[in-house]
C-alpha positions, 0 to 999 in steps of 0.5 A, a space after each residue: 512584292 511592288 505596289 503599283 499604284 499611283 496618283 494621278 492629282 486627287 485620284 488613286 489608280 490600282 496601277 497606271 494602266 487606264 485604257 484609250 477612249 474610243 478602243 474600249 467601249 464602256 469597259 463591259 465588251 471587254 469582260 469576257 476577256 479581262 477582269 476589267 476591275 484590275 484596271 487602273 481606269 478606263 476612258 469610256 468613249 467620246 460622249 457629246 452633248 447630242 446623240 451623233 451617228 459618226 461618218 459614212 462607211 468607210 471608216 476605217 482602214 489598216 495600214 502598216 503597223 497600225 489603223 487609220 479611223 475617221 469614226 467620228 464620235 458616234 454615240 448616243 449622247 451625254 444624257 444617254 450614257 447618264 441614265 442607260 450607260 453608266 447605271 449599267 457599268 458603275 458596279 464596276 470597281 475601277 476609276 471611270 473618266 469620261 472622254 467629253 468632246 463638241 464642236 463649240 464651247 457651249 457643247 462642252 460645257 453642256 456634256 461637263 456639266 451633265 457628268 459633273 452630276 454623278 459623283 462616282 466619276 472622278 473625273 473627264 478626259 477633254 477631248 480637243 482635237 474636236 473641229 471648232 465650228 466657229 474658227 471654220 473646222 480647226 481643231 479647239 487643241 491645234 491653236 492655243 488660245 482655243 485650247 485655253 478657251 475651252 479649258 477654262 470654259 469648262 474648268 468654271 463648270 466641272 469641279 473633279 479631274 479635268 485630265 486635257 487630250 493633247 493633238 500631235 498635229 501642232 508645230 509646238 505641243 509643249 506651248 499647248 501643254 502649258 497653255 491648258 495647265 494655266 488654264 486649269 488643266 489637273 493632268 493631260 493625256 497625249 497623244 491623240 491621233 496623228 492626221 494621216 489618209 490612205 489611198 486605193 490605187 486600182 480606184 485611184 480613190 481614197 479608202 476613207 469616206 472623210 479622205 484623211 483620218 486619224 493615225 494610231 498603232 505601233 507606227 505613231 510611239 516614236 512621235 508619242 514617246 517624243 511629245 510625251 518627254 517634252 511635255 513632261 520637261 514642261 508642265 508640272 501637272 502629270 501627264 498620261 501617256 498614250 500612243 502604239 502601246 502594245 506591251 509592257 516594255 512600251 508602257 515602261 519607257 513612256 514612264 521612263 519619259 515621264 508619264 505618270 500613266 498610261 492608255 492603251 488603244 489600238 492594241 485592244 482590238 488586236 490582243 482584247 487582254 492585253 492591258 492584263 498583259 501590259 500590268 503584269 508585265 510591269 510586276 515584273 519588272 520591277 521584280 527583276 530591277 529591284 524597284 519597289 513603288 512605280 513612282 520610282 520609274 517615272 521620268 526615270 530616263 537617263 540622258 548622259 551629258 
């Protein structure tokens, strides 16, 4: 027997596979697939403080060992999921985080506030790669004393786990990293989508209506696996890591890099029982390396002198 559970701050996980924002709904779409409830936990969808239609189609385009998406946060709103989503999903049992995101600190603040008042959910995932609409469209996480800001902004209004989403598109994630830590930051999760776009050549026309989106798959884990050791070399709080996982032996080295958990995206919509996979392929091996509590994996990486 190995006990797959760890602690991620204050919150106990069944096992430290939590599933990526934006590529698993609210969990239920996946029911038919997958007992949701052995889930270490699920980050519901990007929710905003104002319902958002997201971008023009298209929106979405596949390209080599992974997909671009520029969805753009659509959702019905943060007083949506409060009195029609979550009283329809919190039967399951399982730890539910919210991916909260806006384009000013205000907006963050509002959405925060709203699901600091159900007590069942243990905590939020601050989405900041969202545009700051007034630093003219740059992205709260790609600048650090925006990245501190909002932090701390919100820090002041929601009293649970407040686990920071790191940008990949920054020179020096680790100064990001430590930035939010001392800003009150219980825990951060990297990476988020890479800046990529794609091209039609009969058209001679980008294929996205937005020209650039965001790059995820198999195509961005040496970068993830990369950023994902360094921040873990840097913070002290925990660090979830995420970024083309597809199978256990993904999961296992981001663990190896020092991530505490991790999320699986991308490769729910290619494999929806995947992470089920991903969990069990975990069991075994530790089975197979004699390795009793998955704590003993984490920042288990040996790097010879």
């Amino acid at each position: 027997m190995v006990d797959l559970s760890v602690t991620l701050g204050n919150i106990n996980l069944k096992n430290p596979v939590m599933t990526a924002s934006g590529t698993f709904g609210y969990g239920e779409e996946y029911s038919d697939f997958i007992n949701i409830e052995e889930l270490g936990g699920i980050i519901v969808k990007g929710t905003t403080a104002t319902a958002r239609e997201g971008n023009a189609y298209p929106r979405m385009a596949e390209t080599p060992m992974g997909m671009l998406n520029a969805v753009g946060l659509q959702n019905k709103g943060v007083d949506a999921f409060v009195n029609e989503t979550w009283p329809r999903i919190k039967k399951y049992d399982t730890n539910f985080f919210v991916n909260v995101s806006g384009s000013t600190v205000e907006e963050y603040i509002e959405t925060a506030e709203k699901i600091a008042s159900i007590n069942e959910i243990p905590g939020i995932e601050l989405n900041i790669s969202c545009p700051n609409v007034k630093e003219g469209g740059m992205a709260f996480g790609t600048s650090c004393p925006s990245a501190i800001a909002v932090t701390e902004a919100v820090r002041k209004v929601y009293p649970g786990h407040l686990m920071v989403k790191l940008s990949p598109n920054v020179t020096d994630v680790t100064e990001i990293a430590k930035g939010v830590e001392g800003a009150g930051a219980d825990s951060v999760s990297l990476i988020n989508t890479l800046l990529g776009m794609a091209i039609d050549a009969e058209t001679r026309k980008p294929i996205l209506s937005t020209v650039t989106g965001g790059l995820s798959g198999p195509c961005v884990k040496p970068v993830a696996l990369r950023m994902v050791w360094q921040v873990a070399s840097s913070v002290d709080i925990p660090v979830v890591g995420l970024g083309g996982i597809s199978s256990a032996r993904d999961a296992i080295e981001f663990l190896l890099a020092g991530a505490s958990a991790i999320q699986v995206g991308t490769a729910n919509f290619r494999e929806p029982d995947v992470t089920a996979n991903i969990i069990s392929g975990i069991s075994d091996y530790m089975e197979r390396h004699n390795i009793s509590e998955i704590s003993d994996i984490t920042g288990g990486l040996i790097i010879e002198k």
